[in-house]
N, C-alpha and C positions, 0 to 999 in steps of 0.2 A: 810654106805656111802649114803650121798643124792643124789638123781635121778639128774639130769640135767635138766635145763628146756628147751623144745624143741619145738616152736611156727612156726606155717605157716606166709607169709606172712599179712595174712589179721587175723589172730590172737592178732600177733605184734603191727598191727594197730588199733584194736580194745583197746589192755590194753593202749598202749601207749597217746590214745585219753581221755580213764578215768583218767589217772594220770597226762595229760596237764588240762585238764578244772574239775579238783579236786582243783588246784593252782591257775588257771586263773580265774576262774568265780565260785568263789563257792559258790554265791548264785543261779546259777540255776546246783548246784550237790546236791546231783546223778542225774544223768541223764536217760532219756526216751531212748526208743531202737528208736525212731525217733531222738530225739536231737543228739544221738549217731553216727547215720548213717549219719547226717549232719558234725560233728568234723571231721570223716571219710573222707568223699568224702571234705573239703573245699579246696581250692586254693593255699592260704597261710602257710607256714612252713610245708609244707607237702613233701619230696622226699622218693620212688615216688608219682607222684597224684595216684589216685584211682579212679573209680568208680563204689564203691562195693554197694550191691543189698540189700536190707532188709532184705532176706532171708540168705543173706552170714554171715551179720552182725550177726543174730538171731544165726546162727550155730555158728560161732566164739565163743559167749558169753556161750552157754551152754556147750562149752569144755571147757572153761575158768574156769567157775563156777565149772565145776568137778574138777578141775585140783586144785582148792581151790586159783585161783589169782584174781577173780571175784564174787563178793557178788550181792544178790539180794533182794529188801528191795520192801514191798511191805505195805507200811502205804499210803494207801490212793488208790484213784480211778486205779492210772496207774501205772504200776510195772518200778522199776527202779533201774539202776546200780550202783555199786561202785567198786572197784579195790583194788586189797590186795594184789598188787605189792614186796612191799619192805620185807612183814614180808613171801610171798607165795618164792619169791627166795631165802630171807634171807641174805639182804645186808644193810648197812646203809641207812638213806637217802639220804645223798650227793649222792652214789653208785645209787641211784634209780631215780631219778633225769637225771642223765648222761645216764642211759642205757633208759629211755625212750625218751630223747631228738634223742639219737640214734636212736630209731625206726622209729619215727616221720620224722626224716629230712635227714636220711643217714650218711654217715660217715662224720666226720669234725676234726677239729682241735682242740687241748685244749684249745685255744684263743675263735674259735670262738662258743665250747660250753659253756664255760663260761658267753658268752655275748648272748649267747640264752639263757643260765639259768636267765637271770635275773628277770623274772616274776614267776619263779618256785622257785628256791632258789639264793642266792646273795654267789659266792664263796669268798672270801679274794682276789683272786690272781689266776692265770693260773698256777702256780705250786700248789696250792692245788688241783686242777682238775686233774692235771697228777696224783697226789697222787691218788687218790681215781682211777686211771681209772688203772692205773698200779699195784695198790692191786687188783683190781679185772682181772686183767692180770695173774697175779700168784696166782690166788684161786687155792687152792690144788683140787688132783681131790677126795677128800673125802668128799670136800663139793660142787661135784658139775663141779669141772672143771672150767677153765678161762669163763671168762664171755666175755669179748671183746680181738680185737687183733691192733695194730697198722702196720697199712699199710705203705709196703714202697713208699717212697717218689715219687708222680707223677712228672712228665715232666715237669720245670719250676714252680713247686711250691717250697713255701720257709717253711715249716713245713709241715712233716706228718701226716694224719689222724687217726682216731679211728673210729672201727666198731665194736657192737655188734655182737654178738654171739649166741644172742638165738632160732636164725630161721639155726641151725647149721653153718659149715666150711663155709668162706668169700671167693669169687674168687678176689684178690688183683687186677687181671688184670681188670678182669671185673668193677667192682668198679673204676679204675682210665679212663677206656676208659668212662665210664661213666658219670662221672666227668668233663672230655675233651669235649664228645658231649654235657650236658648242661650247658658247660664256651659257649663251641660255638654257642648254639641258643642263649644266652642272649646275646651276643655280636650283634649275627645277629640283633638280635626285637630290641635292641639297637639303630644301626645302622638305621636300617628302622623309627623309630621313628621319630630319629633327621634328615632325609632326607625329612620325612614329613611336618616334622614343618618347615623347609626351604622350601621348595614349597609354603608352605602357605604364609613364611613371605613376599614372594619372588612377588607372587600374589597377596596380600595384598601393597607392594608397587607401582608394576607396577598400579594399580586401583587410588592412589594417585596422580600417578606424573600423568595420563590421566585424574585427574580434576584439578589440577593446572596449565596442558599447557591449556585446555577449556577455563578456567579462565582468562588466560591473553592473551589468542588469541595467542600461539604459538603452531609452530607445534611439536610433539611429538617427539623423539631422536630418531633419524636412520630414520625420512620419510620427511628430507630436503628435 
């Protein structure tokens, strides 16, 4: 029977990070335990953010490396990483693909991993994605056990999500309140934005009309 694979938080984001910029930029892969700790902590397609330490990152990678899903290549001045993701689980690609999008960004939909994959791999169609996510749904547990699970349906949304499984059992509740609170800060920053930019445009007018009444020598609206 194969072991299960069984990843800490900041493990997950450590391979997850070699197996996006393996795809994305693979003229600067492998990567440095610095370039590394930068994919880690960035901004962007990241749920959640992080702000993991050098030190986290370093320990992540040599459990990794024992664990045989992380390679260490050392041709040249600075030692650097590579990921041996698909063949260390033992899943296809498309399968390898999806479970690292998963790590990376959280639980989502077959829709909208598809349309994240698309700088990774280019699926046909949202039903080839269910394929693949739903074989590894029903991995026997002789090779391993299911890989991911599908959550049920949050509050007002119109498709179900997918979450891996490699950092063990998914709290489905947890995950959709979670969900809920960052729909609601983006709505909020949102909000706040475009109340901004009205202020401005709004300021930016008033400044206007107070040199065109100068101009023609009249008084300003509301100081008849």
């Amino acid at each position: 029977m194969t072991t299960p694979v069984l990843l800490t938080p900041v493990e997950a984001r450590v391979l997850a990070t070699l197996m996006e910029k393996a795809r994305t930029v693979p003229d600067s892969y492998p990567l440095t335990l610095n370039s590394l700790l930068l994919g880690c902590n960035q901004k962007t397609s990241r749920e959640p953010l992080m702000e993991l330490t050098e030190s986290e990152v370093s320990s992540a990678v040599d459990t990794l490396r024992e664990a045989g899903l992380v390679h260490e290549t050392t041709g040249g001045r600075t030692t650097k990483f590579t990921h041996n993701a698909q063949r260390g689980i033992g899943v296809p690609e498309q399968s390898a693909v999806l479970l690292g999008l998963l790590m990376l960004r959280g639980p989502q939909t077959s829709a909208e991993l598809r349309l994240n994959a698309e700088r990774w791999y280019r699926f046909a169609d949202t039903s080839s994605v269910e394929g693949f996510l739903e074989e590894m749904q029903d991995r026997r547990e002789e090779k391993g056990g299911p890989l991911v699970i599908k959550l049920d349906r949050a509050p007002g949304a119109r498709e179900q999500r997918w979450a891996h499984l490699l950092c063990g059992p998914v709290d489905a509740n947890a995950a959709v309140t979670s969900r809920m609170a960052g729909t609601g800060s983006s709505a909020s920053a949102d909000l706040q934005a475009r109340v901004a930019q009205l202020e401005a445009e709004l300021t930016e007018l008033r400044t206007t009309v107070q040199k065109l009444c100068a101009e023609l020598g009249m008084s300003q609206p509301g100081q008849g």
